[in-house]
C-alpha positions in Angstrom: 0.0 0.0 0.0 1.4 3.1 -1.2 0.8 6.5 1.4 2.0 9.8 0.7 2.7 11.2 4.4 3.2 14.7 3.5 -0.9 14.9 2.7 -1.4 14.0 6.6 -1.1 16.9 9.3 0.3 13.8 11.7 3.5 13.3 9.4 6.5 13.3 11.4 10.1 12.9 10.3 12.9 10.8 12.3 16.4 12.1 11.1 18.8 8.8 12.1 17.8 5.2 12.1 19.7 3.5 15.0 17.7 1.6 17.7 16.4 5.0 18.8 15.1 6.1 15.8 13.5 3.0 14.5 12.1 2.1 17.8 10.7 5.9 17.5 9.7 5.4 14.2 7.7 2.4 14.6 5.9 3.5 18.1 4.9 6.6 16.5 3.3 4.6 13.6 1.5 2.3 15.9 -0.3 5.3 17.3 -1.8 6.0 13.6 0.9 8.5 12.5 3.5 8.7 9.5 6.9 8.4 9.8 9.6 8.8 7.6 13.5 7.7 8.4 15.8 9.8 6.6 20.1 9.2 7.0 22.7 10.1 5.5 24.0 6.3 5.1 22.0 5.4 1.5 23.1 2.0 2.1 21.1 1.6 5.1 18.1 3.7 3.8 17.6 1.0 1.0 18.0 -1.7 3.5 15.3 0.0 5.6 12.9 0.2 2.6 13.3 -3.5 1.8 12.5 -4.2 5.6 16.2 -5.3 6.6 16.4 -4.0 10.0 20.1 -2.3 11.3 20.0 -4.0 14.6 19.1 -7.5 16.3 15.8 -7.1 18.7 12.9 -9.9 19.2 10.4 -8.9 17.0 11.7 -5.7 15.2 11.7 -6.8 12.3 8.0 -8.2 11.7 6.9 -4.6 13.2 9.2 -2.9 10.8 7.3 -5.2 8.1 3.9 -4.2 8.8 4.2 -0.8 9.1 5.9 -0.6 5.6 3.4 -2.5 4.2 0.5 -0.2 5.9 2.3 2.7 4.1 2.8 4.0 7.7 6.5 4.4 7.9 9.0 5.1 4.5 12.8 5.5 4.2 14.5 8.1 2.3 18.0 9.3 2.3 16.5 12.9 1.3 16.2 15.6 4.4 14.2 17.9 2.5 11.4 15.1 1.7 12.0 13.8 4.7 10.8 17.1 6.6 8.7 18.6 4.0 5.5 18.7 5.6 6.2 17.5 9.2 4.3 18.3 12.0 7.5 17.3 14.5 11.2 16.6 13.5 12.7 13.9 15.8 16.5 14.2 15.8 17.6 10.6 17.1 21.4 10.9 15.5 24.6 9.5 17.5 26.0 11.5 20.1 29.7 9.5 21.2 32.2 10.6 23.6 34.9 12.2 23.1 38.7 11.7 24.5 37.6 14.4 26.5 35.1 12.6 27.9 32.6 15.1 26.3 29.7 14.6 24.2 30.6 14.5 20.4 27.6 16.6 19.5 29.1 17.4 15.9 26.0 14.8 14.3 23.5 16.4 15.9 25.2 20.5 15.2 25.5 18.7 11.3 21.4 17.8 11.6 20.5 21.5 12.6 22.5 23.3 10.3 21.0 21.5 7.7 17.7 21.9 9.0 18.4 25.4 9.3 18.4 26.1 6.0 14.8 24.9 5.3 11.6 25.6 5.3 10.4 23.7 8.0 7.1 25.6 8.6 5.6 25.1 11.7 7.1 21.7 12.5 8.8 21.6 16.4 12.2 20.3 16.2 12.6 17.7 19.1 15.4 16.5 20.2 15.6 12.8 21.5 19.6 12.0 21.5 21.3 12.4 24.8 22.8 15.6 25.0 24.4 17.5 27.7 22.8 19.9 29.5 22.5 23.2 27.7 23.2 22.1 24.6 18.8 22.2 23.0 19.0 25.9 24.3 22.4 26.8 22.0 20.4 24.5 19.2 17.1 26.3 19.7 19.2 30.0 19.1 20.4 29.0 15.9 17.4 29.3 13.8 16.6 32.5 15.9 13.0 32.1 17.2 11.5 30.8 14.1 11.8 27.0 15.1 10.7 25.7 18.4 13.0 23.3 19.6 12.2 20.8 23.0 14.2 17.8 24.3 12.3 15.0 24.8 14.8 11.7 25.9 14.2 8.3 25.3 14.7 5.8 28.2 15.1 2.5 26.1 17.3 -0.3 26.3 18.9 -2.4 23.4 17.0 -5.3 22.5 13.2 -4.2 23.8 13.8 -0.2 22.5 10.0 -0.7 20.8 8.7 -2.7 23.9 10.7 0.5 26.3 9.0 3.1 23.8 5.3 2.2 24.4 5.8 1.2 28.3 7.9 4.3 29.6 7.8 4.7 33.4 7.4 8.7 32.6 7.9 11.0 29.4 9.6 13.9 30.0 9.9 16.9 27.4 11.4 20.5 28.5 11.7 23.6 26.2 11.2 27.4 26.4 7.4 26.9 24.6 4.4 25.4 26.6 2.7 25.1 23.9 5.5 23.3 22.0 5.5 21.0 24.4 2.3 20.6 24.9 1.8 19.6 21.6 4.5 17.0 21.5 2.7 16.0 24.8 -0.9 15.4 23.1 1.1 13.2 20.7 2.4 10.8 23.2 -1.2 10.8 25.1 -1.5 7.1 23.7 1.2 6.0 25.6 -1.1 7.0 29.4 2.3 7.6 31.6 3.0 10.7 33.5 4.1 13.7 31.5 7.0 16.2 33.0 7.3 19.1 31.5 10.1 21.1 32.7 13.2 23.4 31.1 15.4 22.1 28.4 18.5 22.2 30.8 16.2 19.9 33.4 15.1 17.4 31.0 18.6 16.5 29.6 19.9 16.7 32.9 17.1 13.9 33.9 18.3 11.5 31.1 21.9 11.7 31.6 21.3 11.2 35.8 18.8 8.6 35.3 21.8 6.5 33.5 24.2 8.0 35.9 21.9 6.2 38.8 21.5 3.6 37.3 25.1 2.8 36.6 26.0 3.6 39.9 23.7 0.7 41.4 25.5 -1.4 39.1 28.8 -0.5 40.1 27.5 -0.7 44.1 26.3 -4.3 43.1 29.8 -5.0 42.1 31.6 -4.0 45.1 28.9 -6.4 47.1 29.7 -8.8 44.9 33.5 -8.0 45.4 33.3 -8.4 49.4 31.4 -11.6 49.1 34.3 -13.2 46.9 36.7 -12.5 49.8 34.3 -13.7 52.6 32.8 -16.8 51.0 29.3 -14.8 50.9 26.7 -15.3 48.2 26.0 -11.6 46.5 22.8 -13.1 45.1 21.5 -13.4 48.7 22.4 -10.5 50.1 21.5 -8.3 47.3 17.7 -9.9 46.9 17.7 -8.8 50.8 18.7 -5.2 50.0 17.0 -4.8 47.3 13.6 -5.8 49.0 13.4 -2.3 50.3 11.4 -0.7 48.2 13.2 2.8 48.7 16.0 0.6 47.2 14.3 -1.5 44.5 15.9 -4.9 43.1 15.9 -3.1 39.1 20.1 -3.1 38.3 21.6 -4.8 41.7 22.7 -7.8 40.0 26.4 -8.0 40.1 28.9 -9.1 36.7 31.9 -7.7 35.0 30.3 -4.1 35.0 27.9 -2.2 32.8 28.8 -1.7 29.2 26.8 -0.6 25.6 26.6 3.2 24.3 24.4 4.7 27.0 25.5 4.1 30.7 29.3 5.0 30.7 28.6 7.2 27.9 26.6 9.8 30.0 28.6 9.1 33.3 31.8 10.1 31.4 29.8 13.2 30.4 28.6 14.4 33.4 32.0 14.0 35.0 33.3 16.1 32.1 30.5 19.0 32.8 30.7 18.5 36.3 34.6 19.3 36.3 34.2 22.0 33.3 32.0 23.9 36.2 34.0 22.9 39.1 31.4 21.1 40.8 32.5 17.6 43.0 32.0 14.5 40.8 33.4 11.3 43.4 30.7 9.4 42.9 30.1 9.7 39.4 34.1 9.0 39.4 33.9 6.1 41.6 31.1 4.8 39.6 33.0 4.5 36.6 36.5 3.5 38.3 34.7 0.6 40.1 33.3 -0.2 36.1 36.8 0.2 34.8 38.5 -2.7 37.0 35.8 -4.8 37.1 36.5 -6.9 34.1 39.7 -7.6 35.2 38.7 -10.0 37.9 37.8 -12.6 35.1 41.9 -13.1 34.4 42.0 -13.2 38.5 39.9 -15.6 38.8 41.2 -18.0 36.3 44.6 -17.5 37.2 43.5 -18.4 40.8 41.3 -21.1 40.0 44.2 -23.1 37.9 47.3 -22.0 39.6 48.9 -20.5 36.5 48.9 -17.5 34.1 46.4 -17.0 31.0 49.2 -17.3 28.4 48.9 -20.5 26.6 45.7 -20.8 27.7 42.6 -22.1 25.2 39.1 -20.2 26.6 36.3 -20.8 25.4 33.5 -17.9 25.7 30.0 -17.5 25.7 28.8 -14.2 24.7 30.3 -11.0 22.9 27.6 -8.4 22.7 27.4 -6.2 25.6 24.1 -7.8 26.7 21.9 -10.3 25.7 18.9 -9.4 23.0 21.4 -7.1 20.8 23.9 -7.7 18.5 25.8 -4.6 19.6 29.2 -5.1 20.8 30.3 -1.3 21.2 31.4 -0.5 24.6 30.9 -4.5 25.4 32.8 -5.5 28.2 32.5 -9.2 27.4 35.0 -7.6 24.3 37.5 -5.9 27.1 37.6 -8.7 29.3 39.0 -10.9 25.9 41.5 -8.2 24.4 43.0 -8.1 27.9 43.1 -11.8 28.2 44.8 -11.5 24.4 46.9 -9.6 25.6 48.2 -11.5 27.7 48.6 -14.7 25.5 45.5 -16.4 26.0 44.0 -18.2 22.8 39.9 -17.6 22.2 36.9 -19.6 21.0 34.0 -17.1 21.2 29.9 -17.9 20.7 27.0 -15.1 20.7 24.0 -16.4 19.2 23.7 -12.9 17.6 26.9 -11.2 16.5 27.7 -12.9 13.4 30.4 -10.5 11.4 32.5 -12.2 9.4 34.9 -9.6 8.9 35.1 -8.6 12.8 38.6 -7.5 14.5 37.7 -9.1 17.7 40.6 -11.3 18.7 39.3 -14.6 18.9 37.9 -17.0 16.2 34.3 -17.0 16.5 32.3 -20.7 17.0 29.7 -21.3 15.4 27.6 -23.2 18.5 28.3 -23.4 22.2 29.1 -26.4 22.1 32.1 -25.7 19.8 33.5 -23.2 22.2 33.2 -25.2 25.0 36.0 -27.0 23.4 38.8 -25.4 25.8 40.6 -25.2 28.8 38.1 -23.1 30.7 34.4 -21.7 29.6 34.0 -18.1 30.2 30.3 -16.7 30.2 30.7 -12.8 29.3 26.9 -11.8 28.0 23.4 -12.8 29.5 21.7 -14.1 27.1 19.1 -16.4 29.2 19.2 -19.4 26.2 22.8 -19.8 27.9 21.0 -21.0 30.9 18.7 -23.6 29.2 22.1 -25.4 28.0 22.4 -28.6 29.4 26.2 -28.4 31.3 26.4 -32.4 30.9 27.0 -32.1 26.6 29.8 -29.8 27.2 31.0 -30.8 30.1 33.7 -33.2 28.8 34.9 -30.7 26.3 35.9 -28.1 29.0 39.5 -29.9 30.4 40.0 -28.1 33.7 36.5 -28.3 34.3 36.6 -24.9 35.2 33.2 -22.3 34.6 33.5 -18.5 34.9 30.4 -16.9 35.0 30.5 -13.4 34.7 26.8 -12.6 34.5 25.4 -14.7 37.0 23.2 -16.2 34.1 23.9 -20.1 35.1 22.3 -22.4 37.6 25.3 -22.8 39.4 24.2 -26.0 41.0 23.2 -27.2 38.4 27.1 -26.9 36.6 28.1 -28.3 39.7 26.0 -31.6 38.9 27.6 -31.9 35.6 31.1 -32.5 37.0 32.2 -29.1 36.4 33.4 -26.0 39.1 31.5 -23.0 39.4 32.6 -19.5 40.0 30.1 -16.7 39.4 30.9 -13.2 40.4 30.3 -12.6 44.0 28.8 -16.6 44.6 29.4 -19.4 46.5 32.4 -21.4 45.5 30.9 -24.5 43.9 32.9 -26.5 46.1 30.5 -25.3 48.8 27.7 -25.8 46.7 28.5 -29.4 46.0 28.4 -30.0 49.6 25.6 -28.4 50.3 23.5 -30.5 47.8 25.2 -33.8 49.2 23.4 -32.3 52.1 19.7 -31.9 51.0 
């Protein structure tokens, strides 16, 4: 079915097609608007129009599907037909760090300058990428009060971004304009959640603390997880137990090798870099990320304690490479850190992830293509949390695995369970498996 969007008054344009804007893309069509992607990248634009999604999420792509076919959502890799017409103009583009630690805003100053030289009518410009704070007030100046410009963040994660989008906790929106904002609010009235409306400075400031928080539970998960290890305590246990106050909340106390992707240390990094930029105290922020930084390393402490020798030489295998499970993404992936440091230092690499499939990928290891196949080494390291992990039966690899030895650093296995295959256990702030043995010769 063939729709021309720019005859609706609901036609919105999404400038950027990463998991933010398709995920923005296709909620906004399922509340009866039009959407249409534009991005620079042609390649991707084509893909898009053929229904070949840029990212791995359950379900994505028979959305994507759907809407095409209901003439709902297009692709182009022209902005001025992209905007021409549009009642909003969602800027969803890529917003990196820098060495700085800054925000690399130069995708998003490349978006407005183009915009800035068209007629965009009465279309509000709304920023979703994550931004520092101050930056949609310098934006908003540069087409001089004939634009309205709000920032509206997303709060989605990788791999359920079109489930996050249409069950948000809140939707927050701040500009100089009630009645921009108003209007952006009336579109996202489907959704039912509270609306905050607020300055622009406040709302980017809420998205950048709201991953700030949430890495720092993380990070306070880890050092739990930390103590245990040295006192033979179970982090599981006594993280269930704090997290059953409900001023604390269980939601990110679950301990691993640290926090990873493009959002968390992303926007911690940044508001250390504000934070020192105004001369404000940053500790936590800073011991947030420090704690992050070393955790990874524990997986080469914990092998070389478990078999009494260093990683060179040694054959791992490895379960997981994406920075969690449900993506494909391996930016920022700590599973990737914790196996160019074990490289490094001479150890030789089977990895599995049942979604990152890149043939021509630097990573260095040689990529399996089953579990099974990398359990085929001296020790088996778990690195992502993909749950289908857990539903592996430890007795079929069990013999492959000749120390015997399991790692877990997500938590993701039954340890007991690896235990009854023969094998040892070590998750990240659990009971040795020794222990765990003995208490099921117990029961």
């Amino acid at each position: 079915m063939h729709v021309d969007p720019s005859r609706h008054s609901n036609k919105l344009a999404v400038i950027g097609t990463g998991y933010v804007g398709i995920a923005s893309a296709i909620g906004f069509a399922e509340f009866g608007n039009y959407v249409v992607g534009y991005d620079i990248l042609s390649d991707r634009i084509r893909q898009l129009q053929r229904g070949l999604t840029p990212y791995h999420e359950a379900g994505l792509a028979e959305s994507l599907a759907q809407h095409l076919h209901s003439g709902r959502i297009s692709f182009t890799d022209d902005l001025s037909a992209a905007v021409e017409g549009a009642a909003f103009i969602l800027i969803a583009v890529g917003t990196p760090t820098t060495e700085s630690g800054s925000a690399d805003l130069s995708a998003v100053e490349h978006v407005i300058s183009s915009l800035a030289k068209l007629d965009l009518g009465n279309a509000i410009v709304v920023v979703r990428s994550t931004v520092p704070p101050g930056t949609c007030d310098l934006l908003a100046d540069r087409f001089d009060g004939n634009v309205e410009v709000i920032y509206s963040p997303e709060f989605l994660r990788e791999g359920s971004a079109v489930s996050d989008f249409l069950n948000p906790d809140r939707v927050v929106i701040g500009g100089r304009s009630d009645s921009a904002m108003q209007r952006f609010a009336d579109l996202l009235a489907p959704l039912m959640r509270p609306t905050l409306t607020m300055s622009a400075t406040n709302a980017e400031l809420s998205k950048c603390m709201s991953n700030a928080f949430l890495a720092m539970k993380i990070s306070f998960a880890n050092q739990v997880a930390n103590l245990c290890d040295e006192m033979d305590g179970d982090a599981l246990q006594v993280l269930n137990a704090v997290g059953g106050d409900r001023r604390i909340g269980r939601q990110f106390l679950h301990p691993g090798i640290g926090f990873g992707g493009p959002c968390f240390e992303k926007d911690v990094k940044s508001m250390i870099h504000l934070s020192r930029t105004l001369g404000v105290d940053c500790d936590l922020l800073d011991a947030t990320l420090g704690l992050n930084d070393r955790q990874p390393g524990r997986i080469s402490l914990i092998l070389e304690a478990e078999l009494g020798r260093p990683v060179r030489g040694m054959s791992l295998g490895v379960w997981g490479l994406t920075f969690k499970g449900g993506t494909d993404d391996v930016r920022d992936s700590l599973a990737i850190r914790v196996i160019e440091d074990l490289a490094a230092h001479g150890a030789e690499i089977v990895g599995y992830d049942p979604a990152f499939k890149d043939p021509d990928h630097t990573l260095p290891c040689r990529l399996a293509h089953s579990a099974l196949e990398a359990a085929d080494s001296d020790a088996l390291l778990v690195l992502t949390d993909w749950p289908q992990f857990r539903s592996i039966d430890m007795r079929t690899v069990g013999h492959k695995i000749r120390s015997g030895l399991v790692i877990d650093g997500r938590n993701v296995l039954d340890g007991d369970s690896v235990v009854a295959a023969g094998l040892r256990y070590r998750g990240i702030g659990r009971r040795r498996s020794s222990d765990a043995a003995e208490l099921a010769e117990a029961g």
